[in-house]
ChimeraX commands (.cxc) that place a marker at each C-alpha (Angstrom):
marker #1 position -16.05,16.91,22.86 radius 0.5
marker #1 position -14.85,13.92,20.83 radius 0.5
marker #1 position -13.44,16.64,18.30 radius 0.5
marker #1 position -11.24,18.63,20.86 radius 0.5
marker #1 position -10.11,15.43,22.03 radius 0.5
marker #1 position -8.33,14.91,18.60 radius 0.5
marker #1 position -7.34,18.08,17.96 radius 0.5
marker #1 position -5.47,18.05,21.33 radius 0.5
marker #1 position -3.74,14.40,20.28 radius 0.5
marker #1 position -2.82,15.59,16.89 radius 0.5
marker #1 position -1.20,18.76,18.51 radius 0.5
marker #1 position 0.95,16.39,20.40 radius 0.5
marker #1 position 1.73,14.50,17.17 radius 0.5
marker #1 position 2.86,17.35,15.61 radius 0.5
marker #1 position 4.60,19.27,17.79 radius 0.5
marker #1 position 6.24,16.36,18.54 radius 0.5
marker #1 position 7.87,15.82,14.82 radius 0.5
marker #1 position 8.47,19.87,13.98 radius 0.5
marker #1 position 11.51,19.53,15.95 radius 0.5
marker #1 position 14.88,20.72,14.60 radius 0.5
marker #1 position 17.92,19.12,15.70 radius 0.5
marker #1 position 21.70,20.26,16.04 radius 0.5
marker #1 position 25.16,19.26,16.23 radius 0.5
marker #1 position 26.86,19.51,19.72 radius 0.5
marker #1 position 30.07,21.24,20.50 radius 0.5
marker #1 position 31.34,17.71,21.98 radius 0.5
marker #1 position 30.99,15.74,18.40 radius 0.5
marker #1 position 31.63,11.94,19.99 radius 0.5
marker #1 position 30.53,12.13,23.84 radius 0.5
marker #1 position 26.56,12.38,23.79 radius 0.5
marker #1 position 25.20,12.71,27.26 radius 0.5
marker #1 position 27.55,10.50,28.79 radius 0.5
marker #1 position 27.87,7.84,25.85 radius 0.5
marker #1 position 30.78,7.74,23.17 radius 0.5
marker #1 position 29.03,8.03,19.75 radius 0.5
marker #1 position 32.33,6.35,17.79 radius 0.5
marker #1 position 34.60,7.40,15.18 radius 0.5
marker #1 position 31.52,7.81,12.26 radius 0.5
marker #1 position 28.93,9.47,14.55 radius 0.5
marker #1 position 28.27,12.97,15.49 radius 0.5
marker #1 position 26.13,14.26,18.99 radius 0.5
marker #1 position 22.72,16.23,18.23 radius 0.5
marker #1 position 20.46,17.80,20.41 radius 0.5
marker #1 position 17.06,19.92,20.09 radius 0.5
marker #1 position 17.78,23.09,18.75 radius 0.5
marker #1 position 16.40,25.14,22.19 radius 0.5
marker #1 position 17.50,22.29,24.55 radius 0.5
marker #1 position 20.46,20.76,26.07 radius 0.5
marker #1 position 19.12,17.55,26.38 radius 0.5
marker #1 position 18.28,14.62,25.25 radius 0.5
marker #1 position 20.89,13.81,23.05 radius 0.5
marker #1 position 21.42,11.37,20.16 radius 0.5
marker #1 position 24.16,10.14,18.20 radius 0.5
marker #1 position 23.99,10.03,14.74 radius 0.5
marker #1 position 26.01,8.04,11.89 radius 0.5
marker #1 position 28.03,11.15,10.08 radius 0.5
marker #1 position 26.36,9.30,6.34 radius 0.5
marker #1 position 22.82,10.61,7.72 radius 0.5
marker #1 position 22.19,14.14,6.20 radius 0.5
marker #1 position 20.10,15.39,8.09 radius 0.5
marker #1 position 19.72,18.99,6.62 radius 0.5
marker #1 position 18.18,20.34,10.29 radius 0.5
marker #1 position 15.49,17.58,10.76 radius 0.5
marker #1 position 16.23,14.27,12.98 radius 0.5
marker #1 position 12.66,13.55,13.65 radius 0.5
marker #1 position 12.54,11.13,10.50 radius 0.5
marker #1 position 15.47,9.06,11.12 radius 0.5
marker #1 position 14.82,8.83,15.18 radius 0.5
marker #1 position 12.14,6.33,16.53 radius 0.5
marker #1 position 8.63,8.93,16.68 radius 0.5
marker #1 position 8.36,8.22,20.67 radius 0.5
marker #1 position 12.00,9.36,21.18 radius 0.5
marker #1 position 11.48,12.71,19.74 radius 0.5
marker #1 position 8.03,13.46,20.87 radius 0.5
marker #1 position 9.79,12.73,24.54 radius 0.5
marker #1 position 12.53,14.65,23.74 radius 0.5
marker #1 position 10.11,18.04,23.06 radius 0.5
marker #1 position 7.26,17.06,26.08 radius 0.5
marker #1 position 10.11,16.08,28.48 radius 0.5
marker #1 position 12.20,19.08,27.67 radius 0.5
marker #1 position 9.33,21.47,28.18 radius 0.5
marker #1 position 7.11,20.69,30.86 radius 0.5
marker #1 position 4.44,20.43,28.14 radius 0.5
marker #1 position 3.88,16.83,28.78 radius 0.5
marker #1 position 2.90,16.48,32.17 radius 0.5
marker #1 position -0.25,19.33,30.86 radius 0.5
marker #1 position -1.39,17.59,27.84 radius 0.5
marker #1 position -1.43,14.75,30.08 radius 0.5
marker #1 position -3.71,16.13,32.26 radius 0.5
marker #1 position -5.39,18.30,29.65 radius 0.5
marker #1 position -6.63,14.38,27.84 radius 0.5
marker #1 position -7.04,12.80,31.06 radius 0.5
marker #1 position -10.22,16.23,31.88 radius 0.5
marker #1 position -11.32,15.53,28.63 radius 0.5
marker #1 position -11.78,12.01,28.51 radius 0.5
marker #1 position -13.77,12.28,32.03 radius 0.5
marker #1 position -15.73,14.90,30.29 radius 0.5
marker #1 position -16.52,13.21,27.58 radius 0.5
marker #1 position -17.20,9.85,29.39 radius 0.5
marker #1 position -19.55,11.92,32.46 radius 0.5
marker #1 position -21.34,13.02,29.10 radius 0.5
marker #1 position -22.22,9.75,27.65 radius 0.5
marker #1 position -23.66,9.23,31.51 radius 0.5
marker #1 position -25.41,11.62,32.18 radius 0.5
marker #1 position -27.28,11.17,28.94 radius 0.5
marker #1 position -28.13,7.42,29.22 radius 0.5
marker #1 position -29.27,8.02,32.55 radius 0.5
marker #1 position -31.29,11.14,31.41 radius 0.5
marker #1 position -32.99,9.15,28.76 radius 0.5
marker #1 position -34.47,6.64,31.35 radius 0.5
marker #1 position -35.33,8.98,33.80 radius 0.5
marker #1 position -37.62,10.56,31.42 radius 0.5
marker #1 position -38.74,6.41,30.41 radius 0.5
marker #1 position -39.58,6.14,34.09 radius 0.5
marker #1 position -41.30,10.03,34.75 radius 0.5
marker #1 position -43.40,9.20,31.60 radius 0.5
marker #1 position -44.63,5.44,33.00 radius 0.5
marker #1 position -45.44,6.70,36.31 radius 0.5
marker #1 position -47.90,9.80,34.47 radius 0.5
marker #1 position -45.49,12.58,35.76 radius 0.5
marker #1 position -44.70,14.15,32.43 radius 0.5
marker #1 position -47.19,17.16,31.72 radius 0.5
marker #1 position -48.30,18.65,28.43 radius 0.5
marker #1 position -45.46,15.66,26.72 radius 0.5
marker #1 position -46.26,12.40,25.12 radius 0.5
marker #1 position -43.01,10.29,25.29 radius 0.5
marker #1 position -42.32,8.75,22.06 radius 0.5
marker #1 position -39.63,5.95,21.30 radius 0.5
marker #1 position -37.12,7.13,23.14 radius 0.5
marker #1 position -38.04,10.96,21.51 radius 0.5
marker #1 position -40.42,13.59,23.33 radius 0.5
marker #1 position -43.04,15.36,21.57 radius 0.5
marker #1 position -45.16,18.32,23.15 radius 0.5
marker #1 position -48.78,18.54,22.31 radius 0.5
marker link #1:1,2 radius 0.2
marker link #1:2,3 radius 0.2
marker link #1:3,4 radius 0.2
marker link #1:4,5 radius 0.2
marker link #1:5,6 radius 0.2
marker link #1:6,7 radius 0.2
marker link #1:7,8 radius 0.2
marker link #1:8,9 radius 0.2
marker link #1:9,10 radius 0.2
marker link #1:10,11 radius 0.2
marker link #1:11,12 radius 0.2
marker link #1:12,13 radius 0.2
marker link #1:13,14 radius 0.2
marker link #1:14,15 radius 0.2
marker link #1:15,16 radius 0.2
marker link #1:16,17 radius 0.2
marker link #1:17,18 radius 0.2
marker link #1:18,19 radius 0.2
marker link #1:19,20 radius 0.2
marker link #1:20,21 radius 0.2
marker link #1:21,22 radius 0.2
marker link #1:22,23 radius 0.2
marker link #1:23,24 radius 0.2
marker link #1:24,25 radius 0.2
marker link #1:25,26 radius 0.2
marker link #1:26,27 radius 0.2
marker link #1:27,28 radius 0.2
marker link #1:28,29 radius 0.2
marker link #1:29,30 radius 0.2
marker link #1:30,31 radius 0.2
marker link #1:31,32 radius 0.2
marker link #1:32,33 radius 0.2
marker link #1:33,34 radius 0.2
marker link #1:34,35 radius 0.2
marker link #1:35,36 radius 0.2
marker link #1:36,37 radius 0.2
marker link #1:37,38 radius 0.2
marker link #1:38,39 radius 0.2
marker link #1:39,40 radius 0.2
marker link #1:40,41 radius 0.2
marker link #1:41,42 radius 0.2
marker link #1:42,43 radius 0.2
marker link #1:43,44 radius 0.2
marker link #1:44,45 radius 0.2
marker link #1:45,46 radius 0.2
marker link #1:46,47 radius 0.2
marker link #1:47,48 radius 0.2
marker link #1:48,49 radius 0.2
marker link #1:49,50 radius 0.2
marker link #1:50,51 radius 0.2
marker link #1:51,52 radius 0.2
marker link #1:52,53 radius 0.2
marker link #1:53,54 radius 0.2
marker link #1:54,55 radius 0.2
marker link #1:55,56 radius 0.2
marker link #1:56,57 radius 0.2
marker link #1:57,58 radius 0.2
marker link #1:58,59 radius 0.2
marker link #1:59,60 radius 0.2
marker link #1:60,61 radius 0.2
marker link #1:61,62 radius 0.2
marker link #1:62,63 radius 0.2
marker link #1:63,64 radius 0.2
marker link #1:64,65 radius 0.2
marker link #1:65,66 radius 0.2
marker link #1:66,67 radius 0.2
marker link #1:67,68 radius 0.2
marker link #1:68,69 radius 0.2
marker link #1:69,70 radius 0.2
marker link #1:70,71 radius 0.2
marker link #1:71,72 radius 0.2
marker link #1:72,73 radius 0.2
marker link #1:73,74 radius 0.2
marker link #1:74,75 radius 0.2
marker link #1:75,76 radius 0.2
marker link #1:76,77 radius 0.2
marker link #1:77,78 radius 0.2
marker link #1:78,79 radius 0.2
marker link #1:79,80 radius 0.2
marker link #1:80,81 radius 0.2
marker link #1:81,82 radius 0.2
marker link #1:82,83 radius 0.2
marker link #1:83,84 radius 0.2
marker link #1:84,85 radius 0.2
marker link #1:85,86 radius 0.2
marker link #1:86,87 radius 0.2
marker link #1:87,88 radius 0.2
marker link #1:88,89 radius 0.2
marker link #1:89,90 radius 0.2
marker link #1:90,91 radius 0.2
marker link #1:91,92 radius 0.2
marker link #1:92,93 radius 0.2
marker link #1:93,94 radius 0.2
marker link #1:94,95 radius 0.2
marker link #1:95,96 radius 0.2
marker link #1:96,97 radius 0.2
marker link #1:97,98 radius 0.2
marker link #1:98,99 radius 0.2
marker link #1:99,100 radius 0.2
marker link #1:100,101 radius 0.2
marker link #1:101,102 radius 0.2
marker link #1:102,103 radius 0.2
marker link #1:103,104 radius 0.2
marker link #1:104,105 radius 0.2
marker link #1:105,106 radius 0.2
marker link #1:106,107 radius 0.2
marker link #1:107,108 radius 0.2
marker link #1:108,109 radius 0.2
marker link #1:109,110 radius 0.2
marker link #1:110,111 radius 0.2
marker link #1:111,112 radius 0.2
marker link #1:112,113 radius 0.2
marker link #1:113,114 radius 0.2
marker link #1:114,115 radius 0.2
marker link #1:115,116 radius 0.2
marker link #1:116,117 radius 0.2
marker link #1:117,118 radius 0.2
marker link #1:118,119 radius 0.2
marker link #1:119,120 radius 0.2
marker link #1:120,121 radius 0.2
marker link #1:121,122 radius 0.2
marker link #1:122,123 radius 0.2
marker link #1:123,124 radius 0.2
marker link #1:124,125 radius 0.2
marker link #1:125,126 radius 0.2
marker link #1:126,127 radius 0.2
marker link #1:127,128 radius 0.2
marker link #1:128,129 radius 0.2
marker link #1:129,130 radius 0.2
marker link #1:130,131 radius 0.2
marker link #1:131,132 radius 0.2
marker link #1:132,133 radius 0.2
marker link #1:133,134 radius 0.2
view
């Protein structure tokens, strides 16, 4: 459980920085802000929006996701596709998996304490916590 649970965050991580970013036909006006004189308008490749201006020195050679803050870009790919609101909910099932695990297994473990104190247990010798069948 634990290890799905990080697969499915470092998924987000990384889809989240393979994004490739493009110039705009409009070069200065970037979703309704003036980028200046020495900046340029990109967007995701396979979106319209967001948008971010960018300082024309920058080469950016395709990739913006290592001169934009991380949380701007992973919004920009989540928020663009719809994908957020599911991994969302996908880590959200998980966690209540994972946590419903941890208590139903405490509680298991002292409901067999209790059976084996009261003489219920059959053909079972409860052992530190362990059982062992004779």
């Amino acid at each position: 459980m634990k290890f799905l649970f990080l697969i499915s965050l470092f998924s987000v991580i990384i889809l989240g920085n393979s994004l490739i970013w493009v110039r705009t036909y409009n070069d200065t006006y970037c979703d309704g802000i003036d980028c200046g004189i020495d900046s340029y308008c990109y967007r995701p490749e396979i979106y319209s929006k967001p948008q971010w201006c960018v300082h024309e020195q920058i080469n950016l050679s395709g990739d913006l996701s290592q001169y934009v803050p991380y949380h701007f870009v992973t919004y920009a790919f989540f928020a663009a596709s719809g994908i957020l609101t599911l991994m969302t909910l996908v880590l959200i099932v998980m966690a209540g998996l994972y946590i419903f695990d941890i208590y139903h297994k405490h509680h298991h473990r002292f409901d067999m304490i209790e059976a084996a104190r009261r003489g219920q247990l059959r053909n079972e010798i409860f052992v530190e916590g362990h059982r062992r069948f004779e």
